[in-house]
N, C-alpha and C positions, 0 to 999 in steps of 0.2 A: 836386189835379186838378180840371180842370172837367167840369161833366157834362153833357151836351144833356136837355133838359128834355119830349122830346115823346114819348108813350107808353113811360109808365113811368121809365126813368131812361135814354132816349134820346130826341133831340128839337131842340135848341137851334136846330137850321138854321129859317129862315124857313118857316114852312108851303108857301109854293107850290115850295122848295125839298125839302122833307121827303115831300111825299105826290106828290112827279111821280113820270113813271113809273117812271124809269130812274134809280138810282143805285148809282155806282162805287167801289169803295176798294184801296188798297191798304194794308198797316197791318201793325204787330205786333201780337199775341196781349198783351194785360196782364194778363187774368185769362178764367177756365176754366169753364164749370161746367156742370150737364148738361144744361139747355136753351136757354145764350146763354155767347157769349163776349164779353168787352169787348176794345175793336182803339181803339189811336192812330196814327195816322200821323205826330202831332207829338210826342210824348210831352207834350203838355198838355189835349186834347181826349178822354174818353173817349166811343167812340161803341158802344152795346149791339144786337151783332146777334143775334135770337132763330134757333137752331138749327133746329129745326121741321122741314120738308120739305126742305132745301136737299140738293142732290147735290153730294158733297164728291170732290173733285178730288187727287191728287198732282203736283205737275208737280216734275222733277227736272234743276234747271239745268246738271249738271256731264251726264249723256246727253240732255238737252231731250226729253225723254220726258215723257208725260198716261200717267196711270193712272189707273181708279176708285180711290178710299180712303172712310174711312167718318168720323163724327165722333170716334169715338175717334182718328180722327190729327190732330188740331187739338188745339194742345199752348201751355199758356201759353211766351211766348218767343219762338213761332212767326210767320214771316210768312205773312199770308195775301190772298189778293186776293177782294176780295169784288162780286158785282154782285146785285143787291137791285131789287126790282120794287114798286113801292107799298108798302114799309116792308119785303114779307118775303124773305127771303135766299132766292136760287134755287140760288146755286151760288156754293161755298165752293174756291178753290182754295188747298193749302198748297204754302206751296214752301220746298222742297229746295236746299238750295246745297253 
């Protein structure tokens, strides 16, 4: 696996790509842990999103229903979509299929 190289063991995008304001993802879960999860979108890119303040989301594709959830439902495996504000995770949505 490759790793992005900027803050900590996140990073590799171009700095004026990494530190704008608004960045998006969508991605699986590859690994867990209790203050960041790593997420690929290709399965060759790992990109490390720090947990922290983010409000995590359920969205349930089979009723397309949003509920509140918590970190504990961000689960390795897991797709999850992610939108991020100058590096830190605002809002973590896992989805349901």
């Amino acid at each position: 696996k490759k790793y992005e190289k900027k803050k900590g063991d996140n990073g590799a995008l171009r700095d004026e790509k990494y530190f704008r304001e608004l960045y998006t993802a969508f991605a699986n879960v590859k690994e867990r842990f209790s203050d960041k999860i790593m997420i690929s979108a290709d399965d060759v890119t790992l990109r490390t999103i720090p947990l922290g303040g983010a409000n995590v989301y359920i969205y349930n594709s089979r009723r397309n229903t949003l509920r509140l959830g918590t970190k504990a439902d961000i689960s390795k495996g897991g797709e999850v979509f992610v939108r991020m504000v100058y590096a830190d995770a605002i809002d973590i949505v896992v989805i349901e299929r």
